[in-house]
C-alpha positions as CSV (number, residue, x, y, z in Angstrom):
1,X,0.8,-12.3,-2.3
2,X,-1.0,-13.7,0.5
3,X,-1.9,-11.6,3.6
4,X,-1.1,-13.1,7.2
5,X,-1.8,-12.3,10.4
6,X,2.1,-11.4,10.6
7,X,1.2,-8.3,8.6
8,X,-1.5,-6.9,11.2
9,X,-1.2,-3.9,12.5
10,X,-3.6,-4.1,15.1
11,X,-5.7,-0.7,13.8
12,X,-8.8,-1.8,12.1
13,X,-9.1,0.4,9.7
14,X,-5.6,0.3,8.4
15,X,-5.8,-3.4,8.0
16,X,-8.9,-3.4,6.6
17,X,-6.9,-1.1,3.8
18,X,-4.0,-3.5,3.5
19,X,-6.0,-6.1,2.8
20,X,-7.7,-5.3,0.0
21,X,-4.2,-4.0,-1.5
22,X,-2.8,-7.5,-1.2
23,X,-6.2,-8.8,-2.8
24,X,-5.5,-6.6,-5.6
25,X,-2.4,-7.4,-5.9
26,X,-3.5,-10.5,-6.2
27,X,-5.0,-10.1,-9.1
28,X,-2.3,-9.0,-11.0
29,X,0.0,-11.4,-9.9
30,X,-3.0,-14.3,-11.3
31,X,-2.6,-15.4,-14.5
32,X,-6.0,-16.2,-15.0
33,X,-7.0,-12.5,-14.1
34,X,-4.5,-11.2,-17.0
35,X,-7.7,-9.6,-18.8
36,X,-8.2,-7.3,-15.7
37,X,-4.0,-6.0,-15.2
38,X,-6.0,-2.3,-16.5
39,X,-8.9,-2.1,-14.5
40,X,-6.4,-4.1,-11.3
41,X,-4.0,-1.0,-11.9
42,X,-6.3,1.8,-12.0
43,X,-7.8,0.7,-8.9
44,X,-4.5,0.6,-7.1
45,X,-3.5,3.8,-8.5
46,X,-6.8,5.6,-6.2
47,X,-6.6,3.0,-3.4
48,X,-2.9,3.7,-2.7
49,X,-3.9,7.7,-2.5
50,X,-6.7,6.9,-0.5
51,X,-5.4,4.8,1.3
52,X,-1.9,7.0,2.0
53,X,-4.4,10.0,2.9
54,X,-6.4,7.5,5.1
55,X,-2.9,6.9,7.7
56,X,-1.8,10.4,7.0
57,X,-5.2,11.8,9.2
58,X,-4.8,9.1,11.8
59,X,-0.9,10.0,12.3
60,X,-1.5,13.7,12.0
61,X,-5.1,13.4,14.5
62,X,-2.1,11.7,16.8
63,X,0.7,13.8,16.6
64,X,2.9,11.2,15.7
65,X,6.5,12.3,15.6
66,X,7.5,10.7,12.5
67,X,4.8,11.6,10.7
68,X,7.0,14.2,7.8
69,X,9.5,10.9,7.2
70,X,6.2,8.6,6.7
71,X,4.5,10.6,4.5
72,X,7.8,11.4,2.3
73,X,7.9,7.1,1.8
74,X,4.1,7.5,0.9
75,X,5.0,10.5,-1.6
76,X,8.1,8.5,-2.8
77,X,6.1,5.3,-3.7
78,X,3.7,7.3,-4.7
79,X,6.0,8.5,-7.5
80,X,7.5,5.0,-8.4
81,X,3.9,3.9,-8.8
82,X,3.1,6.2,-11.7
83,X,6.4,5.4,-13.3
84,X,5.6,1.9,-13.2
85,X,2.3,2.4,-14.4
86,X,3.4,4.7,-17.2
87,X,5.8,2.2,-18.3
88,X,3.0,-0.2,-18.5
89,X,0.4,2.0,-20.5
90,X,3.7,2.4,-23.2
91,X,5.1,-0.6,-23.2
92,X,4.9,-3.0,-25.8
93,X,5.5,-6.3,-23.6
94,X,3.0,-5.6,-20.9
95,X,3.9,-8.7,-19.1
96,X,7.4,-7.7,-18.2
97,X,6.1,-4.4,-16.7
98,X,3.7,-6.1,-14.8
99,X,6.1,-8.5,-13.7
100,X,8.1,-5.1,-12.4
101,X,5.0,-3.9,-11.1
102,X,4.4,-6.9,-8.5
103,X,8.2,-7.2,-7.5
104,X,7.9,-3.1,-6.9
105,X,4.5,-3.2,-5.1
106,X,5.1,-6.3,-3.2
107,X,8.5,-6.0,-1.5
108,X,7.4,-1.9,-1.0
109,X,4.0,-3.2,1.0
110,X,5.6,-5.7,2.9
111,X,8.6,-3.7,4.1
112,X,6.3,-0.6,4.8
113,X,3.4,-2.6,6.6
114,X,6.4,-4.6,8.6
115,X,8.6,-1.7,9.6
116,X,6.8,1.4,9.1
117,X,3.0,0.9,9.2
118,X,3.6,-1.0,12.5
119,X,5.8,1.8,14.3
120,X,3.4,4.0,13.6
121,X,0.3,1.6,14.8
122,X,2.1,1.0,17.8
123,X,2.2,5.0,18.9
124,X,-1.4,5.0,17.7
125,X,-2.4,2.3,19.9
126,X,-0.9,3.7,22.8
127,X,-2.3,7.6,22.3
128,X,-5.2,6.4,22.0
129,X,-5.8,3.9,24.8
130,X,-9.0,4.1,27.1
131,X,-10.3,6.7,24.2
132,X,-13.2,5.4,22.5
């Protein structure tokens, strides 16, 4: 999954964040990397919490208005996440889970960052002009 400038969200920190999710993705999606799908899915597990915690303080610093319905798709993904990964810690055929793993995580990122992540950038941007 390669990241483009399309993806941008124009707050630094944020993309910072979104890069180094589609690096790790990445990873998983590699099939030379196939030795590190454990250590590749434990990161993401933390990342995506930090990560959600990280926007949830910008929107909330900002009184953003949609901040309840954005946290509730963090909180949702959140929750396919774990059954993803616990499906992958018992499955027998790891591969197929992982294969479910970067369909999941890759159509949720780019959906949220598109849609969602940029809404909310957008109100950032603009409550926070001329503030530095």
């Amino acid at each position: 999954m390669l990241w483009s400038k399309s993806l941008e969200t124009g707050v630094a920190k944020i993309d910072e964040q979104h890069k180094e999710l589609f690096r790790q993705v990445d990873i998983l999606v590699d099939r030379n990397q196939a030795n590190r799908v454990d250590s590749t899915l434990n990161f993401l597990k933390g990342y995506v919490a930090k990560h959600f915690a990280d926007e949830e303080v910008l929107q909330k610093l900002s009184n953003y208005p949609k901040f309840v319905a954005h946290k509730k798709l963090h909180v949702d993904f959140t929750k396919t996440f774990k059954e993803l990964y616990d499906q992958y810690q018992a499955a027998g055929n790891k591969l197929t889970v992982v294969l479910a793993i970067n369909s999941a995580v890759i159509g949720w990122l780019k959906d949220h960052i598109m849609v969602h992540d940029k809404e909310f950038a957008n109100y950032y941007i603009s409550q926070n002009q001329g503030r530095r």
